[in-house]
N, C-alpha and C positions, 0 to 999 in steps of 0.2 A: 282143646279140641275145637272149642267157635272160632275161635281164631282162626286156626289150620283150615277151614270150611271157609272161612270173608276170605281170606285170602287167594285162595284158590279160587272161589265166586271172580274178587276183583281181578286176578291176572288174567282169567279165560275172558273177561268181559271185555277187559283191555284189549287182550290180542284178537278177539272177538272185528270190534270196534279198529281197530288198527289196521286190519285186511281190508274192511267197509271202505274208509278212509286213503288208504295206499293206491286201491280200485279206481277211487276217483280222482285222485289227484293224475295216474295212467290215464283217466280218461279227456282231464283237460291238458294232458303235456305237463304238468308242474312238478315240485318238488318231489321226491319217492323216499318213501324207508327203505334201508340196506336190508339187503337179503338178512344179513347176520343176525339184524336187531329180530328178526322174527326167529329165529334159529335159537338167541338166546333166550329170548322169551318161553319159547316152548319148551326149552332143556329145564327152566327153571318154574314151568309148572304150568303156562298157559297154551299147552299143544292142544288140549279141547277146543278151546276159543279159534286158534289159529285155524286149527283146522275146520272146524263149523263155518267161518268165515270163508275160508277158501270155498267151498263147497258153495256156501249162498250168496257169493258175490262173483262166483268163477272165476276166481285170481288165483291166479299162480298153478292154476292145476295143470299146464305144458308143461310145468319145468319138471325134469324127473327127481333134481335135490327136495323138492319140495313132497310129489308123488309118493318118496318115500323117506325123506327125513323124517316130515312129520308126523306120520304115523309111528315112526322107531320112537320118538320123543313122546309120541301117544302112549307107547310100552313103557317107556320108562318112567311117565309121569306114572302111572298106576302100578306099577313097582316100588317107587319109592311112597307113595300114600300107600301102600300093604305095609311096606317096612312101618312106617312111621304109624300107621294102624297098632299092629303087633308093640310096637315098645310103649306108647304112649296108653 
């Protein structure tokens, strides 16, 4: 169960930290993260992070895939930590 907890600590902090980062590289013209990599991220547990970050660095909050993927990957992540609650 610590585990299930670091782990979800570390991906939301990542994707956290990922949005920051994405933010500023848009701000100087450089290199960008694929949409996707953020899409898979959240599907696989860090849509908290993602979304915190969108919120506190105002990225990506135009695009409507984002407005409302990541909240739907918000649902799911708390869907599957109930499942994995309940069996564990």
């Amino acid at each position: 169960m610590i585990l299930l907890i670091l782990a979800w600590m570390i991906l939301n902090g990542f994707g956290f930290l990922l949005m920051g980062w994405d933010k500023a590289q848009a701000m100087k013209r450089k290199w960008r993260v694929r949409e996707s990599a953020f899409f898979l991220l959240s599907f696989f547990g860090g849509a908290t992070g993602v979304w915190m970050g969108m919120k506190a660095f105002r990225h990506k909050t135009l695009h409507r895939s984002f407005r409302i993927g990541v909240p739907v990957l918000f649902a799911w992540n708390l869907f599957f930590l109930y499942v994995l609650w309940e069996i564990i």
